[in-house]
Steps between C-alpha positions, in 0.01 A plus 500: 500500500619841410383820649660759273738331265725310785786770514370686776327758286171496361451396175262789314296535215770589286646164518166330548480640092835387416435065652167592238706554257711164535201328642436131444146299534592425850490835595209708591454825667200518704271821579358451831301841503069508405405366192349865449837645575672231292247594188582863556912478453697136504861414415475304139535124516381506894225282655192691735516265863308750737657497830292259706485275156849410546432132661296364246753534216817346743412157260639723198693712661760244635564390124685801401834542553451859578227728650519836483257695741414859483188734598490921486760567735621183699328419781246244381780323276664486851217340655392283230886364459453425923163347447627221191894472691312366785322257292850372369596690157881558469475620170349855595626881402341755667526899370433618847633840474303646150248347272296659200497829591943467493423334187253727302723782640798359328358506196475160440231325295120444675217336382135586549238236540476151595 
């Protein structure tokens, strides 16, 4: 498990949209914010799991070789990555100190709708 990127800093957005970049199948960033919020501004390629959600998709979830969490600004990535840890995942990233609003900031690419 990985809270930041391992180093002792945390990993941002900015790298978050590089590992999309090189991404393979067996990654997948996860949006853990509303579905309304989701609809209204989402990193491409990510996957809507509502905090609260986040138990009923451990079964797919524990497949990927990577999971990359983020929300709007940290602190439900934070408690989602707690929440699934506890359950057992070791393959978790968590972007605990930004999220989309770093991201959309930034510059980089959003998508709009489901």
């Amino acid at each position: 498990r990985e809270l930041g990127n391992g180093t002792g800093k945390n990993f941002s957005m900015a790298e978050l949209h590089y590992v999309l970049n090189c991404t393979k199948p067996s990654v997948v960033v996860v949006d853990v914010r509303t579905p309304q919020e989701y609809v209204s501004d989402h990193v491409s390629k990510s996957f809507n799991i509502p905090m609260g959600e986040e138990i009923g998709h451990i079964k797919e979830l524990v497949k990927r070789e990577k999971v990359y969490l983020y929300c709007n600004s940290g602190c439900r990535a934070q408690t989602v990555y707690s929440l699934l840890a506890k359950q057992g995942l070791t393959n978790l990233v968590c972007i605990s100190s930004s999220g989309i609003k770093e991201w959309i900031s930034s510059g980089l690419p959003v998508h709009y709708g489901s």
